[in-house]
N, C-alpha and C positions, 0 to 999 in steps of 0.2 A: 515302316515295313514290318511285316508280321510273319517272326519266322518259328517252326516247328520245333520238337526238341530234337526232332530224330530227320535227317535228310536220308536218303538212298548215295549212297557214293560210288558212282561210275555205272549209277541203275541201282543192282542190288550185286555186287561185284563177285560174292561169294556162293550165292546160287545162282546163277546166270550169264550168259558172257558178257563181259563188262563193256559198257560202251555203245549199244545196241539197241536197237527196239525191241529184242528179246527182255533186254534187263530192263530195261524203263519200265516196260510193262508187268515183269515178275513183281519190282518194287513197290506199283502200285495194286497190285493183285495179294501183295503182302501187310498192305496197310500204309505205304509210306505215301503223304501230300507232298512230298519235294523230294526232289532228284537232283543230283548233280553230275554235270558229264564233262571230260575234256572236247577241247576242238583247236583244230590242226587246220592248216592249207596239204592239199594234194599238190600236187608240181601245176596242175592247170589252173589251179587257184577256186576249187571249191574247198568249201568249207566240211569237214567229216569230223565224225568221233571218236577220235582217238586219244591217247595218252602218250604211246611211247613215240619216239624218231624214227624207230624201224620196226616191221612187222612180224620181228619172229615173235616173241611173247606172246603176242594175241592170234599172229595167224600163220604161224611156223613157216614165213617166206622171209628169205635174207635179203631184203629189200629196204631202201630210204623212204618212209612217204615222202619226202619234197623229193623223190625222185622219181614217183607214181602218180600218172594220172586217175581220177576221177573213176572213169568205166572199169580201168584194171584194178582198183580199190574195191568197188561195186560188188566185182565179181568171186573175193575173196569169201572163204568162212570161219567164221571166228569159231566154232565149234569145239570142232577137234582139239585145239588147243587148252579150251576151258577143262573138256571129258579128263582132258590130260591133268591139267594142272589142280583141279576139286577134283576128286576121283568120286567121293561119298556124293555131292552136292551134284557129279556129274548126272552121277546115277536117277538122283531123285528129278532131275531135269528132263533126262531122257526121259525117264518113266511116262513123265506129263506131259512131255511134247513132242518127244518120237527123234526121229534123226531130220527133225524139219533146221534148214539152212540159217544162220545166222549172221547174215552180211554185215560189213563194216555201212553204218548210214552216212548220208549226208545231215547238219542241220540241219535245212529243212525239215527232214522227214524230220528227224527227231522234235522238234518243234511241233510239230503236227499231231505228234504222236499224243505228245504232253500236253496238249490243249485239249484231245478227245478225254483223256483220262482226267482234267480236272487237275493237272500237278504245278505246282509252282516250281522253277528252277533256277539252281545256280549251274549259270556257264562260266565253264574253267578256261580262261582263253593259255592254253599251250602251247608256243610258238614254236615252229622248229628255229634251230639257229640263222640270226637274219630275218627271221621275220615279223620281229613282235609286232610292228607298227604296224604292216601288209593284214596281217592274219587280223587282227584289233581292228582293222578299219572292214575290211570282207563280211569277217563274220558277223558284227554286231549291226552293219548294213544290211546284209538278207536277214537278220534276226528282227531288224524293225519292220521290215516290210510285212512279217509271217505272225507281228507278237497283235495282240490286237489291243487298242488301246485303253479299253475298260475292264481290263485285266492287270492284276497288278504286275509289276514289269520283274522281269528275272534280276538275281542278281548276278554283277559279272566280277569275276575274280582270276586274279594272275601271280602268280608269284614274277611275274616281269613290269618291274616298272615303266617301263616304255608300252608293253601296252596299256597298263590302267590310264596311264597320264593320256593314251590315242582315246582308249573309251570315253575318259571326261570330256573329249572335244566330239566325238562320233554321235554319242550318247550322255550328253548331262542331267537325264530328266531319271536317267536308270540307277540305279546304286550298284557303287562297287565295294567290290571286300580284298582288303591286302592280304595274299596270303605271305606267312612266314614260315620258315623253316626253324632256325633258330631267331628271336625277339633282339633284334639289333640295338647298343645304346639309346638312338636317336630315333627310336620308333615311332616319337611322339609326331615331331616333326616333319617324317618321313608320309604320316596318316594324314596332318592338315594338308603337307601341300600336296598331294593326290587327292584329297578331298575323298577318303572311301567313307563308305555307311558301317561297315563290320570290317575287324581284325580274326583272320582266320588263321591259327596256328597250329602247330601239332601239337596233338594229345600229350607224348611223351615229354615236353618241355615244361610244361603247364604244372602252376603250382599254386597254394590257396590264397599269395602273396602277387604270383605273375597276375591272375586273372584279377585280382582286386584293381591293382598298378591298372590294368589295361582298362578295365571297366571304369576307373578313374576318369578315361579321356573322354566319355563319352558316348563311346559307341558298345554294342554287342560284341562278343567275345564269339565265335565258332569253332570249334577242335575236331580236328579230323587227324587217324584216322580212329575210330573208336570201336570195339567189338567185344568187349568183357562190361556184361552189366556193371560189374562192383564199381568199375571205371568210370560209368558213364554215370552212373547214381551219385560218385562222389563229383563229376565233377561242376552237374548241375546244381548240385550244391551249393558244391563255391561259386555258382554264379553264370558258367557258364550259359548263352543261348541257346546256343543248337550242336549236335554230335555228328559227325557223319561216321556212317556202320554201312561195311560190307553187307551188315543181316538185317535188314533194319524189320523186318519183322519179328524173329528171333529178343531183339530189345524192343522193341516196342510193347510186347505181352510180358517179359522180364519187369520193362518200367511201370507197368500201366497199376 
């Protein structure tokens, strides 16, 4: 597997609404070859792109997505909430693209999207609670039907071990990436019997010592979330593969 230094995290999360065929396409408009997006079940069991359990954050409604169906997903805007939340980066969005709507997608589309543009990605499988296995088996089902096969295959990543263990039976041919929060004792062990291809951990844990240890096992090292060059120049450094950045163009011309 042939990974970038620089991925798009959530699209391009800090100029564009995250999650979105807005941001996917900002990201690659920006320079980024790889994207990574969360995915979620709706209550009717489509697969969407999402991050959080509920929608206020991204779409200022006090709602559960496993308590939303699919249409009433559809028809939200993730907009307003971004204008809100980047106020600068809102500006410069509007500027380019007007007050045009920025719906919550299904996979699919997202899938679709990333294959016009040329992008390789990592799918975050996000479960809400209770569903790691359901979401793991859905999503990465309509993900093979839409991935095409002489395309190299995405990589799929969880911080829930029930789902990566549903991926390796769903999808054995895909590679997946253990995400960590904090690097557990038994990390080692935890990575054979999942069988993933990359250890993705956070930036702020990462040390020139952690990523040596983890590059030891074998596999590539991935840190997320990254946004300060000085950060991400040191820590490709020590080794690390690949960074994921809110800005990945902003680092990308920093790194280059």
């Amino acid at each position: 597997m042939r990974l970038p230094r620089i991925i798009g995290h959530r699209g391009a999360r800090a100029c564009a609404p995250e999650n979105t065929l807005a941001g996917i396409a900002e990201a690659a408009r920006q320079g980024a070859t790889w994207v990574e997006f969360d995915v979620k079940l709706s209550r009717d069991r489509v697969p969407i792109l999402m991050h959080d359990d509920d929608l206020m954050a991204t779409a200022g409604v006090d709602r559960k997505v496993a308590d939303t169906d699919w249409t009433a997903l559809a028809a939200l805007d993730t907009l307003p909430a971004f204008l809100l939340r980047y106020p600068e980066a809102g500006r410069a969005y509007f500027a380019r693209h007007g007050n045009r709507r920025a719906p919550i997608p299904s996979l699919e589309e997202a899938l679709r999207l990333a294959l016009r543009l040329g992008l390789g990605v990592n799918i975050e499988i996000k479960p809400c609670p209770g569903r790691a296995v359901e979401t793991a088996v859905i999503a990465l089902g309509i993900a093979r039907l839409f991935w095409p096969v002489h395309r190299p295959p995405p990589l799929v990543s969880s911080f829930s071990f029930a789902s990566l263990a549903t991926a390796r039976q769903v999808a054995p041919d895909w590679p997946r990436g253990l995400l960590l929060d904090r690097v557990p004792p038994r990390w080692r062990d935890l990575a054979d019997r999942l069988d993933v291809a990359t250890i993705n951990v956070d930036a702020a844990r990462l040390t020139a010592h952690r990523v040596w240890a983890l590059r030891a096992a074998g596999r590539p090292v991935l840190a997320y979330t990254v946004n300060h060059p000085a950060r991400a120049r040191l820590l490709l450094r020590w080794g690390v593969a690949s960074v994921f950045t809110d800005r990945p163009g902003h680092l990308a011309r920093i790194l280059s």
